[in-house]
C-alpha positions as CSV (number, residue, x, y, z in Angstrom):
1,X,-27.6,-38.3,70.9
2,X,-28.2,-35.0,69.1
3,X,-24.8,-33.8,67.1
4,X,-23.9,-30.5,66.7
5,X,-21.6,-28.4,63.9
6,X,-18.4,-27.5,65.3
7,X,-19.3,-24.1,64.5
8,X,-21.6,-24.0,66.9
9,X,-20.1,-25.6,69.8
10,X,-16.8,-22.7,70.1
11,X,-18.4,-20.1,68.3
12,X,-15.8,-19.9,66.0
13,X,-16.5,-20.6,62.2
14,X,-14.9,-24.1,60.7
15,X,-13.5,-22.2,58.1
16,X,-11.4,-19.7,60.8
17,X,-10.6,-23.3,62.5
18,X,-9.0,-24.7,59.0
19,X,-7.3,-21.4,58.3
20,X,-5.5,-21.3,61.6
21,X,-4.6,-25.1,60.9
22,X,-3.2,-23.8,57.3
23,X,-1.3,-21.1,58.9
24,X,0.2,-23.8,62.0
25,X,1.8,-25.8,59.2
26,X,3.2,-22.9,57.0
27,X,5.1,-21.2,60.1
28,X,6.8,-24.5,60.2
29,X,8.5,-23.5,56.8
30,X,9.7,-19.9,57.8
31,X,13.1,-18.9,57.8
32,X,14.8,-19.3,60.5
33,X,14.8,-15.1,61.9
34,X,11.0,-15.2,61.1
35,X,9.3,-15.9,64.6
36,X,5.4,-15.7,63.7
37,X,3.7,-15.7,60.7
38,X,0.0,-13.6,60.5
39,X,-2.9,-14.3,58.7
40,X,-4.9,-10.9,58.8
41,X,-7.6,-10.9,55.4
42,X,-9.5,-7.2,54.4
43,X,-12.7,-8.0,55.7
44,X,-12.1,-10.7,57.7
45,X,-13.3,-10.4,61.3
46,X,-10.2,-12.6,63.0
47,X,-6.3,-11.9,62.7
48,X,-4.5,-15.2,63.4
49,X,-1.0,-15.6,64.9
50,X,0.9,-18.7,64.0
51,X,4.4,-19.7,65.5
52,X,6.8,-21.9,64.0
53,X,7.6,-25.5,65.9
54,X,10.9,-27.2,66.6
55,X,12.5,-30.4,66.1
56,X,15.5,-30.8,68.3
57,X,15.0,-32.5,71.2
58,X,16.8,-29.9,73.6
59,X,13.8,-28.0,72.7
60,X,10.9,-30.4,74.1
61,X,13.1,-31.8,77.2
62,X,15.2,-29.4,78.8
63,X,16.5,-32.4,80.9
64,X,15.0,-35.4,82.6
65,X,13.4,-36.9,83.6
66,X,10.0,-34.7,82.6
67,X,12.1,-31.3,82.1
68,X,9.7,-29.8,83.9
69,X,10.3,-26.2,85.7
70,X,7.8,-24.0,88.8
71,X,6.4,-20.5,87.7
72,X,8.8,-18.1,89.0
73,X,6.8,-16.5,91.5
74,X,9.6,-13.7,92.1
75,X,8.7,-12.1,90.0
76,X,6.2,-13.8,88.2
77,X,6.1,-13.5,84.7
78,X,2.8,-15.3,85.0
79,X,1.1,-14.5,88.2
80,X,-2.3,-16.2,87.3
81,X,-0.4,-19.8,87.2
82,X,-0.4,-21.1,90.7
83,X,-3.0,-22.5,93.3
84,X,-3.9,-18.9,95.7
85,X,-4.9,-20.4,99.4
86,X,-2.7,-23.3,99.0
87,X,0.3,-20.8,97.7
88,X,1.7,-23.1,94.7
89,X,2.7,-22.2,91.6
90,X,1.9,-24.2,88.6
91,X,4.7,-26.2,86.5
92,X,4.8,-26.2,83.2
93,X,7.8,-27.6,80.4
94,X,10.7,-25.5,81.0
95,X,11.8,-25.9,77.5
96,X,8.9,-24.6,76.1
97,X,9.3,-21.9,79.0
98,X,12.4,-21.1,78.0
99,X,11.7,-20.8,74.4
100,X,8.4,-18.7,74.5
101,X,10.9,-16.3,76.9
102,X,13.6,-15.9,73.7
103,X,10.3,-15.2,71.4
104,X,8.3,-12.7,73.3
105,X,10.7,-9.8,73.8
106,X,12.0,-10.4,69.9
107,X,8.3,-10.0,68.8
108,X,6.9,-7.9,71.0
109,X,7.0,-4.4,69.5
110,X,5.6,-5.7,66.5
111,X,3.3,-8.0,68.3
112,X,1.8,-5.2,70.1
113,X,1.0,-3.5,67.3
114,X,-0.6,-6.5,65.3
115,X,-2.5,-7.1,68.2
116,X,-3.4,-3.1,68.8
117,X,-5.0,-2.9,65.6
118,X,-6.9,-6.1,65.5
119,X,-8.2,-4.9,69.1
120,X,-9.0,-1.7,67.8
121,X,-10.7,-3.0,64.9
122,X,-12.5,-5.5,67.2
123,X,-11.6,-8.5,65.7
124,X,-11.1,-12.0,67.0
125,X,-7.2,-12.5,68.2
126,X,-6.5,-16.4,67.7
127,X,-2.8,-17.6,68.5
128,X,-1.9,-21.1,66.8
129,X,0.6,-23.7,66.7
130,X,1.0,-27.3,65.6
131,X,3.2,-29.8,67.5
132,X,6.0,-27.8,69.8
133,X,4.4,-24.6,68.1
134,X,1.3,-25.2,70.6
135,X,2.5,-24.6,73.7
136,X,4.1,-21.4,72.6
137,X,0.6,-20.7,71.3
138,X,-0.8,-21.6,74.8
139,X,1.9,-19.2,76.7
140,X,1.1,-16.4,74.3
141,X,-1.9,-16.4,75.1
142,X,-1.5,-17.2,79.2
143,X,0.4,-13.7,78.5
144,X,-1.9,-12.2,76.8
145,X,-4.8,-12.8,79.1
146,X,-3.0,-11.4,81.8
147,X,-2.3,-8.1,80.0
148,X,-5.0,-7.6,78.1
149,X,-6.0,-4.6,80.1
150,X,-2.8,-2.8,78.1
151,X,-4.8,-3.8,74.5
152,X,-7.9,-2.7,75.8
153,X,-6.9,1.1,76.6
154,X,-9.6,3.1,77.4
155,X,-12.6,0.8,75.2
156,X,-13.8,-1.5,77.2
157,X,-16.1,-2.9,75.0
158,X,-12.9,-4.8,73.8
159,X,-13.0,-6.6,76.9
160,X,-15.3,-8.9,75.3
161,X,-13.1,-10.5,73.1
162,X,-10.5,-12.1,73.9
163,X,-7.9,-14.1,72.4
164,X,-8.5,-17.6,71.5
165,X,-5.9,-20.1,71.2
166,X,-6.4,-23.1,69.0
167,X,-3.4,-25.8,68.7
168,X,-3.0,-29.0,66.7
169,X,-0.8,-31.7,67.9
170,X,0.2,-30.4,70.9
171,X,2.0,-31.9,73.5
172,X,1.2,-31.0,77.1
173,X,2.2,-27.7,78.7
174,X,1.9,-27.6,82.2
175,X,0.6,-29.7,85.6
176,X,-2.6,-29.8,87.5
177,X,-2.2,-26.3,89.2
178,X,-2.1,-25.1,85.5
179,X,-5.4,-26.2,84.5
180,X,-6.8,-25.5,87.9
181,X,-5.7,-21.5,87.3
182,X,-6.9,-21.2,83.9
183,X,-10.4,-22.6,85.1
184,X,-10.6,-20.4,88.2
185,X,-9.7,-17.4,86.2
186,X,-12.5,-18.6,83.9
187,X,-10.0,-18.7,80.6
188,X,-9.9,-22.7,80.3
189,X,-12.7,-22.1,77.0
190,X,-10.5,-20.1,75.6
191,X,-7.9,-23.1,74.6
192,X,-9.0,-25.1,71.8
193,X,-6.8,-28.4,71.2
194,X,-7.6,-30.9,68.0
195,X,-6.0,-34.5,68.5
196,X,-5.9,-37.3,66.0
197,X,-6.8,-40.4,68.0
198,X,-3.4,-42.0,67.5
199,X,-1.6,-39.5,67.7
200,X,1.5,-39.7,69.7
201,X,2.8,-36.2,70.1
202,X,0.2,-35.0,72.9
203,X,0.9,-37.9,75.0
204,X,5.2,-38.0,74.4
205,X,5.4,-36.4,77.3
206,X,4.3,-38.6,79.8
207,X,6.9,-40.5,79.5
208,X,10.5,-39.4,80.7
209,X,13.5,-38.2,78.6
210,X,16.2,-41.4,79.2
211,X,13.5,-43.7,78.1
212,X,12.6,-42.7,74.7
213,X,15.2,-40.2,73.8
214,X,17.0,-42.2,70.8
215,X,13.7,-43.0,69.5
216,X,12.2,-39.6,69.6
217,X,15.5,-37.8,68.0
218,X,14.8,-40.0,64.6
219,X,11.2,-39.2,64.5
220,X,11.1,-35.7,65.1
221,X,13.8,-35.5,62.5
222,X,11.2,-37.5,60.2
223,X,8.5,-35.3,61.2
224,X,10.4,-32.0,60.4
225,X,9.0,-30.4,57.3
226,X,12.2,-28.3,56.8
227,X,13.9,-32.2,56.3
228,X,14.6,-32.2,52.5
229,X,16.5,-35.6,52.8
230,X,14.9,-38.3,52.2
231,X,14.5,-41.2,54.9
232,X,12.7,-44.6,55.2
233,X,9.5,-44.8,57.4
234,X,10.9,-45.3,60.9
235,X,9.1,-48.3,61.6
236,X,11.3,-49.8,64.7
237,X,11.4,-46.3,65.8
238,X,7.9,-46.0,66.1
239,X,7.0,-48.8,67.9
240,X,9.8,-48.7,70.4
241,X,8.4,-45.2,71.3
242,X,4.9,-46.0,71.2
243,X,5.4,-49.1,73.3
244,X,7.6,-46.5,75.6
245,X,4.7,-43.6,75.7
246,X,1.6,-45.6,76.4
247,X,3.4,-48.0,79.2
248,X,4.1,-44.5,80.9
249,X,0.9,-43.4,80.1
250,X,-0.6,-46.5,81.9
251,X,1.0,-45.8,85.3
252,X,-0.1,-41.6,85.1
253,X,-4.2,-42.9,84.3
254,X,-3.8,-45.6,86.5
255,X,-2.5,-43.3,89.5
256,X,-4.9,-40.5,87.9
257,X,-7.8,-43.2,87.9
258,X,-6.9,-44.1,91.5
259,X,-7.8,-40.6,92.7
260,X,-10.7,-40.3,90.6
261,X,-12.5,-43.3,92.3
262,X,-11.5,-42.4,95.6
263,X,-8.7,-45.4,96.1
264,X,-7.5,-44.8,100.2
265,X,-4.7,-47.6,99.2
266,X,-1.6,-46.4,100.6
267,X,-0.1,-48.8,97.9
268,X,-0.3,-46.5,95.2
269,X,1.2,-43.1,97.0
270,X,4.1,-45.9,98.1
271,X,4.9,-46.9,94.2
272,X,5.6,-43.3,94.0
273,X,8.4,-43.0,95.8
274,X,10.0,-45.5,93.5
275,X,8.4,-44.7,90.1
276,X,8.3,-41.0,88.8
277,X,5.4,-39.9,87.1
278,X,5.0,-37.3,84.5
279,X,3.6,-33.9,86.1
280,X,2.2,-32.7,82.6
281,X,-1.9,-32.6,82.5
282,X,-4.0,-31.5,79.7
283,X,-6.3,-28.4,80.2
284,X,-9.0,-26.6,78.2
285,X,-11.2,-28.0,75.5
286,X,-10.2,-30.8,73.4
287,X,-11.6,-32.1,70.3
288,X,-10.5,-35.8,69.5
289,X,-10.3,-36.5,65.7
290,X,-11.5,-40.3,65.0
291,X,-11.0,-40.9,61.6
292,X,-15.2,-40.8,61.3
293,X,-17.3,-38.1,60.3
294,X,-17.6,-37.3,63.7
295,X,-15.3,-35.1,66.6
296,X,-15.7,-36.0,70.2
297,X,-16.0,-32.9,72.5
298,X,-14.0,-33.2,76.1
299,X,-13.9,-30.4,78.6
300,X,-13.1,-32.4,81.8
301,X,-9.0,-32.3,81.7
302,X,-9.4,-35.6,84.0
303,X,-11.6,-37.3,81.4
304,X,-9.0,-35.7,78.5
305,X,-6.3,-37.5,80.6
306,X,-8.0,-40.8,80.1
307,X,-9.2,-40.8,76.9
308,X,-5.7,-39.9,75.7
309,X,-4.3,-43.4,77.4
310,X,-7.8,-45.3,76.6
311,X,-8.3,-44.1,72.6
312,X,-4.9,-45.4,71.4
313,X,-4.7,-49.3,72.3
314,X,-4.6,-51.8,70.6
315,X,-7.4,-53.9,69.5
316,X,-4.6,-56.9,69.1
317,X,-0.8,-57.3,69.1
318,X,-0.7,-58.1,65.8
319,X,-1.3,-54.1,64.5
320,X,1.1,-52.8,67.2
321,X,3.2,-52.1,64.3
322,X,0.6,-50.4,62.0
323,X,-0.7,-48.3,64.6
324,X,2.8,-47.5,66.3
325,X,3.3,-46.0,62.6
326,X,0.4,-44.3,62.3
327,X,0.9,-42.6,65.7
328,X,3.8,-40.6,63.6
329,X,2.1,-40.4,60.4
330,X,-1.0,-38.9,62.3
331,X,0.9,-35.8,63.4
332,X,1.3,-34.3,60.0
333,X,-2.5,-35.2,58.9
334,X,-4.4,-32.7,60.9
335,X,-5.2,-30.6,57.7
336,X,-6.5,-33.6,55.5
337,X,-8.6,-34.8,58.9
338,X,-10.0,-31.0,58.4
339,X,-10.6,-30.4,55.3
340,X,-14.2,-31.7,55.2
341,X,-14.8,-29.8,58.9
342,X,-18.2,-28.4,57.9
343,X,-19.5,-31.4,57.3
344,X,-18.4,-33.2,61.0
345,X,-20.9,-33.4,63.4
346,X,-19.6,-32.9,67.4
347,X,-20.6,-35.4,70.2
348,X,-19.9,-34.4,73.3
349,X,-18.9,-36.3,76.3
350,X,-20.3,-34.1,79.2
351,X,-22.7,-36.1,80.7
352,X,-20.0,-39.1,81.9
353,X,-22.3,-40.7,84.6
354,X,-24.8,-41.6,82.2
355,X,-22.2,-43.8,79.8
356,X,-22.7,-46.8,78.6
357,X,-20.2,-49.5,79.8
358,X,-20.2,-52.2,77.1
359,X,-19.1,-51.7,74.0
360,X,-21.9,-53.9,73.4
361,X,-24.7,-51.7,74.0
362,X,-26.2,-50.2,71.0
363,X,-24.9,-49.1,67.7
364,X,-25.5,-45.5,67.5
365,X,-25.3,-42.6,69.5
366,X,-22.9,-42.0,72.7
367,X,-22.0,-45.6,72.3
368,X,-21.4,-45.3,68.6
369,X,-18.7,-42.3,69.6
370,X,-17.0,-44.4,72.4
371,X,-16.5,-47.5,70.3
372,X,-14.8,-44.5,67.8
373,X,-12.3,-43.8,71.0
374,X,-11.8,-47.5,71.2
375,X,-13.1,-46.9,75.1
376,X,-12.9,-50.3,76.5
377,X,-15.1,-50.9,79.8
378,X,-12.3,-49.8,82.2
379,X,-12.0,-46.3,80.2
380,X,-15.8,-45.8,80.6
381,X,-15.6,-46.4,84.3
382,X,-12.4,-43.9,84.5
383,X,-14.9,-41.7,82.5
384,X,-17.7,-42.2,85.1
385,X,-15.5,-41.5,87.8
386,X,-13.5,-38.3,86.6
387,X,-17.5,-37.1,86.3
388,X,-18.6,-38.2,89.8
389,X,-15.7,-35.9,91.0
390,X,-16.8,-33.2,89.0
391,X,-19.9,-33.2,90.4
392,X,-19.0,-34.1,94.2
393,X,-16.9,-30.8,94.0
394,X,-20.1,-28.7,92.7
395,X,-22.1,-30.8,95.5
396,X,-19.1,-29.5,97.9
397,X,-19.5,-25.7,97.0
398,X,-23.3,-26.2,97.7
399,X,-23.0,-27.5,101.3
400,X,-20.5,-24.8,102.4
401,X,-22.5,-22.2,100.4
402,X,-25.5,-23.2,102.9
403,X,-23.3,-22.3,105.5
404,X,-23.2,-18.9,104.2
405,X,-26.0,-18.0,106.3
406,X,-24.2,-19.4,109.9
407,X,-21.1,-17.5,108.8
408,X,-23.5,-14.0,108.3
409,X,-25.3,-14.6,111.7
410,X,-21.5,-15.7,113.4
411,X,-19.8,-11.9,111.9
412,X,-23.0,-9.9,112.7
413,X,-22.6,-11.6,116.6
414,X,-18.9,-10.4,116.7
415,X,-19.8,-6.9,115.5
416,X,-22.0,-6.4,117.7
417,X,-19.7,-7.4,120.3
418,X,-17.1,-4.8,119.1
419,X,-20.0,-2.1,118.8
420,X,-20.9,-2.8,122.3
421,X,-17.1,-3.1,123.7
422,X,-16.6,0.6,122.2
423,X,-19.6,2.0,123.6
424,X,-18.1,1.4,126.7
425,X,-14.7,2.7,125.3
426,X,-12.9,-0.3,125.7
427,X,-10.9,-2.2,122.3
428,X,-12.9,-5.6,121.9
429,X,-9.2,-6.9,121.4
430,X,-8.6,-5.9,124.9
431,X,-12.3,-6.9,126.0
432,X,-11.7,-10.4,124.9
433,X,-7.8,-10.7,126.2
434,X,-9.0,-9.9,129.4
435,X,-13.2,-12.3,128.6
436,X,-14.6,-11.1,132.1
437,X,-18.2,-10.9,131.3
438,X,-20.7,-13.5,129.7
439,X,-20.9,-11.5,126.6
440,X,-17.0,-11.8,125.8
441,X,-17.7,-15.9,126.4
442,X,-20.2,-15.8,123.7
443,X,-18.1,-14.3,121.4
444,X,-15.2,-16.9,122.3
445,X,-18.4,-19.7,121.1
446,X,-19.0,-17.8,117.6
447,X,-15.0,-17.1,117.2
448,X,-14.7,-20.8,117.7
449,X,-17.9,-21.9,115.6
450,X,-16.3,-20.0,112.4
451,X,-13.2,-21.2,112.5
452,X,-14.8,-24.3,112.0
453,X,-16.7,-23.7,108.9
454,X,-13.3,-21.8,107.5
455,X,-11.0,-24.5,108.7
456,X,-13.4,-27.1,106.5
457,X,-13.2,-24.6,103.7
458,X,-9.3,-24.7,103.9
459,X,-9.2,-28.2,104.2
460,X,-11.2,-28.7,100.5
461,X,-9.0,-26.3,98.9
462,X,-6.0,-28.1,100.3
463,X,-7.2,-31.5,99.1
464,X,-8.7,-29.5,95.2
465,X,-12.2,-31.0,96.3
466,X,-13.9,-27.7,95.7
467,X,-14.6,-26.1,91.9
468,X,-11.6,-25.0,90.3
469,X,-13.2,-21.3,90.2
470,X,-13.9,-21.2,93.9
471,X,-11.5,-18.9,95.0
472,X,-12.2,-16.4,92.3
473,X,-15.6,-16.0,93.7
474,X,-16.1,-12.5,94.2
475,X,-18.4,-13.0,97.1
476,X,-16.5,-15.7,98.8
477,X,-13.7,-13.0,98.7
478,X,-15.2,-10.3,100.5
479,X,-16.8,-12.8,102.9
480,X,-13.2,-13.7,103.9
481,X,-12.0,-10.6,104.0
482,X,-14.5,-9.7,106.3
483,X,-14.3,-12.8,108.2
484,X,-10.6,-12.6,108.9
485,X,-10.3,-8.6,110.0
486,X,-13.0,-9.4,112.3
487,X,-12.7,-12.7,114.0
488,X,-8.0,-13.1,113.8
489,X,-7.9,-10.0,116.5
490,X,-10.0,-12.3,118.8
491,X,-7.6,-15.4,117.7
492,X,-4.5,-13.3,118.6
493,X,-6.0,-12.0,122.3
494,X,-6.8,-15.8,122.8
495,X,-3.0,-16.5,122.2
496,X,-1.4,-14.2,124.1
497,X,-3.7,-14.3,127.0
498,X,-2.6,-18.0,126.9
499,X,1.1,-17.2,126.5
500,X,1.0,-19.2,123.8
501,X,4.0,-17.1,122.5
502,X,5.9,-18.4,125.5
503,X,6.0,-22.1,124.4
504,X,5.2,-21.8,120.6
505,X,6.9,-18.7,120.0
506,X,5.4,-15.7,117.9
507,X,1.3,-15.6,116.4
508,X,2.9,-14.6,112.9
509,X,5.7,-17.2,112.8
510,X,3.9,-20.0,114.7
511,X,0.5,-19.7,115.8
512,X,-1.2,-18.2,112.7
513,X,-4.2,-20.6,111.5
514,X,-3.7,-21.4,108.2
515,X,-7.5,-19.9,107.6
516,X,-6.6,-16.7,108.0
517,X,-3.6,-17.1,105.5
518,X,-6.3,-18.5,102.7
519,X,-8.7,-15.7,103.2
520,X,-6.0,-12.7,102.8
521,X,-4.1,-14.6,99.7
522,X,-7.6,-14.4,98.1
523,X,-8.2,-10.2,98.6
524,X,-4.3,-9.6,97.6
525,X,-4.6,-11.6,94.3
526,X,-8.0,-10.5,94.0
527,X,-6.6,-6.4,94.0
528,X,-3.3,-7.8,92.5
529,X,-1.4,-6.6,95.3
530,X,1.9,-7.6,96.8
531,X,1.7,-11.0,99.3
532,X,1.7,-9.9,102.7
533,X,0.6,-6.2,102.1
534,X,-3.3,-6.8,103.5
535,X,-1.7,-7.5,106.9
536,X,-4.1,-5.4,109.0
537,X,-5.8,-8.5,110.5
538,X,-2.5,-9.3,112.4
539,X,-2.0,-6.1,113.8
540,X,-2.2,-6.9,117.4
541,X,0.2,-10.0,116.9
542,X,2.8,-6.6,115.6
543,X,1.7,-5.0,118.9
544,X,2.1,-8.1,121.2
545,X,5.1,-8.9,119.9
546,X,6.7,-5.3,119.9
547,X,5.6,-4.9,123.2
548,X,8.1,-7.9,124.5
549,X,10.2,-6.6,122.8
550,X,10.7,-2.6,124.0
551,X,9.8,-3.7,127.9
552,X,13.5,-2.5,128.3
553,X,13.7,1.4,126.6
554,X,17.3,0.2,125.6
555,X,16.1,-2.1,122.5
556,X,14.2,0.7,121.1
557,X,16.7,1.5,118.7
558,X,17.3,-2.3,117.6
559,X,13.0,-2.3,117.1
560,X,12.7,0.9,115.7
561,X,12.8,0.7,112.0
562,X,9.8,-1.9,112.8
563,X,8.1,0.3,114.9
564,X,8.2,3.0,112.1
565,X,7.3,0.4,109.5
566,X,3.9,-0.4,111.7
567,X,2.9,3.5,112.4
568,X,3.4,3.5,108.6
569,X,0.6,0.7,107.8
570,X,-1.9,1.6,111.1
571,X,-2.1,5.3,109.3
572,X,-3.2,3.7,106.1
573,X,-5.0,1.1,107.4
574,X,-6.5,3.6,109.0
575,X,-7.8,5.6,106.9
576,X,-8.7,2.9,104.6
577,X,-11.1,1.9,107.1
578,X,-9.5,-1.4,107.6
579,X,-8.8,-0.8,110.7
580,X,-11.5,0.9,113.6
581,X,-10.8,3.5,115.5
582,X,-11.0,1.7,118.7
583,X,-7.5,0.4,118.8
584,X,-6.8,4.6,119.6
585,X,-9.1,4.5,123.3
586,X,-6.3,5.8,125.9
587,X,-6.7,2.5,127.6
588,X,-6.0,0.2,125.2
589,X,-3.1,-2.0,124.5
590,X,-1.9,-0.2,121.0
591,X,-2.2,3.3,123.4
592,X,-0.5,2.4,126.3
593,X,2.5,0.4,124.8
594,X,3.1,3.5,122.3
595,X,2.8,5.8,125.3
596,X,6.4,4.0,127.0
597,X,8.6,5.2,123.5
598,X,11.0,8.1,123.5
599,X,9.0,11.4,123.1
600,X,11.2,12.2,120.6
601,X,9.5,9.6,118.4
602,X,6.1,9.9,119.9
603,X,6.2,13.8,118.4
604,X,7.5,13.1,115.3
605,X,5.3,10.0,114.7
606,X,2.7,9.9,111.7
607,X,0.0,8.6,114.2
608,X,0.4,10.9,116.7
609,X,-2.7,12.9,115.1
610,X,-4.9,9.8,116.2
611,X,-3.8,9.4,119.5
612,X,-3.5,13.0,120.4
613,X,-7.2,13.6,119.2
């Protein structure tokens, strides 16, 4: 197996990689008021950010069992973190949460213009952090990332570099809907994580606060380099909280391992409703430290999940002590496992269905670097499996890409149908309400054939068996967008000429297909606009339902800030060309229901110009 320099691998020098490491562990040591600490060298082509950790326990766990906390979407301070069809937001430690929001309005004049500068100057931005310092690292640069248009000003050649965030020690940040955001949005490279094999600090928080809080109280107190009183190694300590961590860590890769090979057990969904698991998953690219002259390369966060269970067992019982120490120790000995960085070579784990399962099998190459991880058989079958699902999802977006070409044929059939509907100066809305002729059937059969294909798109999304960057897909976008303004008018006729509405109650509130919902969360993300704002799809469900509505002239003036509200949309819509012109023919529905309100309104009404002409 050919090894690589680390250099080469991140495109980032070793020596910038040992610098930022330098710089993690000084910001440890600064005064309290001091918030960041900068490295920026004369000639030097990277300024680097460094933020100081904490020790106190309030600040890892806000409260238990995980102290973990949901984005707040309203409004969100990080509006990339969620899942966009299926409408979650990501969860992520509140305590670090809560201490990145105390940081970044205290630092951000000064901040900004550290950060202006280095963009102007065009060099390479790289936020650090050892230990608790990493995820404000991470945040910082979540936050950046989503801003960076307000560095980039009016260069965009800046655009190509952004910042890079490099941590040491960390523990995890956020849950599976974090990773799966920061890989959609394409920014999951961008996070750089270096963990000693035994270290304990990344995996701390899989286990939950009441079981290892004494414990963890007396070692981050050892661990704090600001402690100047001397203390004994905290040997008991140590093993009771690494016996506590990796039993926890167990049940999440055993559960995670579950998923991975496809387990339909109901057993294991049941065991949650007694046992909590941590939500915390690791995201971006890790490089495990072995203690060789060699780093191991993971990009696969499921593969990262296992490997950090997996790598830290014990051989036998009898070291349970030794390593349970050296899980502490290991946190402060990320600079001496650097030092020598130029002369490590990096294997990577990226090709897991090829592993080797024995530890038995050769002596050199990819086996050489899983016997480093201590990977016994069961963590290279988790490995396999974590890379079968990988590729199943890729194998996923190729089959419904192949139905790209039903989906094209399916919209050019319907818009045809509403080409020929207004030649004849009828709405197709109203055309297909009323489906009199054979071509208004046909269109009912390609309506019905693409909900199918967008139903089975849903579906994956729902279940996170399609690639992570999926729905950031440009094209997939627009081919929503254009699915849903053309084919949800024909859903909403098909309802109401049912009187659906009648036993289910309104399209919006009860009958809208989740579908449609999917493809119009991806466009309003996509241009960054307000949820619900790309409504034009479900005009006619406004119409129908207004109609009800004002069949007796005396509700008008309970309706009417809702009738106003819609006039105020269809004259954008409108003119954005989201809407055709066909919903203004005299005998449609739109026309003849706006036709029965008060003249008064009808005069003064911002669409009047359309119907009148």
């Amino acid at each position: 197996m050919a090894s690589e320099r680390l250099g080469e691998v991140i495109s980032m020098k070793e020596e910038v990689i040992k610098k930022a490491c330098s710089i993690a562990m000084k910001a440890h040591k600064l005064p309290e008021k001091q918030l960041y600490l900068v490295e920026k060298n004369r000639g030097s082509s990277d300024v680097i950010f460094g933020f100081p950790g904490s020790w106190s326990i309030s600040d890892w766990f806000s409260r238990s069992p995980f102290g973990e906390k949901k984005i707040d979407p309203h409004p969100p301070q990080f509006a990339s973190l969620r899942s966009i069809g299926n409408d979650q937001v990501a969860t992520v430690n509140e305590a670090f949460l809560t201490r990145f929001q105390a940081i970044l309005p205290a630092i951000l004049p000064q901040l900004q213009n550290e950060v202006g500068k280095a963009v102007a100057e065009r060099k390479q931005i790289v936020f650090t952090g050892h230990s608790s310092a990493g995820p404000i690292a991470v945040l910082m640069t979540v936050w950046f990332l989503e801003n960076l248009e307000k560095f980039i000003k009016s260069d965009p050649s800046t655009s190509r570099m952004p910042p890079i965030c490099v941590t040491f020690g960390s523990p995890l940040v956020g849950d599976f809907i974090f990773n799966h955001a920061l890989r959609r949005e394409s920014w999951s490279h961008y996070f750089i994580h270096f963990v000693m094999r035994y270290d304990i600090v990344p995996r701390v928080l899989l286990a939950p606060l009441s079981s290892l809080e004494p414990e963890l109280k007396i070692i981050l107190h050892f661990l704090n380099p600001k402690n100047t009183t001397p203390m004994p190694e905290p040997t008991e300590e140590a093993s009771a909280l690494y016996v506590t961590v990796m039993r926890n860590a167990s049940s999440v890769a055993s559960h995670a391992a579950c998923h991975l090979m496809g387990n339909t057990n109901k057993l294991s969904d049941t065991l949650l409703s007694f046992i909590e698991l941590s939500p915390y998953r690791p995201f971006g690219t890790y490089f495990f430290c072995t203690g060789d002259r060699e780093l191991v390369v993971v990009k696969n966060p499921d593969t990262v999940l296992q490997i950090l269970f997996y790598s830290s067992q014990l051989s036998s019982e009898v070291e349970g002590p030794e390593i349970a120490l050296r899980s502490v120790k290991d946190h402060l000995n990320y600079q001496s496992e650097l030092q020598n960085l130029e002369t490590k070579g990096v294997a990577h784990l990226d090709n897991l269905q090829g592993l080797p399962l024995s530890s038995n099998v050769g002596a050199a190459g990819l086996s050489l670097v899983l016997n480093n991880l201590g990977l016994s058989t069961r963590a290279r079958l988790c490995l396999c499996a974590a890379g079968e699902l990988e590729e199943q999802k890729w194998r996923n977006q190729e089959k419904i890409n192949k139905k790209k070409i039903d989906i094209e044929r399916g919209l050019q059939a319907l818009e045809g149908y509403k080409t020929r509907c207004e030649a004849g100066r009828v709405s197709y809305y109203d055309a297909f309400k009323l489906s009199k002729d054979t071509d208004d059937f046909n269109a009912n059969v390609k309506r019905i054939e693409l909900a199918g294909i967008f139903d089975e798109i849903k579906e994956m999304l729902k279940r996170y068996e399609l690639p992570d960057e999926f729905e950031g897909h440009r094209e997939w976008i627009d081919i929503g967008t254009r699915y849903r303004r053309i084919v949800e008018p024909l859903d909403i006729a098909n309802y109401y000429r049912h009187l659906k509405n009648e036993d289910t109650g309104p399209y919006l509130i009860k009958g809208r297909p989740k579908r449609y919902r999917y493809t119009q969360r991806w466009l309003e993300y996509a241009l960054k606009i307000s949820a619900g704002s790309s409504g034009e799809s479900c005009f006619w469900a406004e119409v129908e339902e207004l109609c009800l509505r004002t069949i007796n002239m005396g509700l008008f003036e309970d309706v009417k800030a809702h009738i106003l509200s819609l006039e105020k949309q269809v004259d954008k819509w409108v003119q954005d060309r989201e809407l055709g012109d066909d919903i203004f023919f005299e005998d449609s529905t739109f026309v003849k229901w706006w036709k029965t309100l008060p003249q008064l309104h009808r005069s003064g009404s911002c669409i009047s110009k359309f119907i009148n002409n």
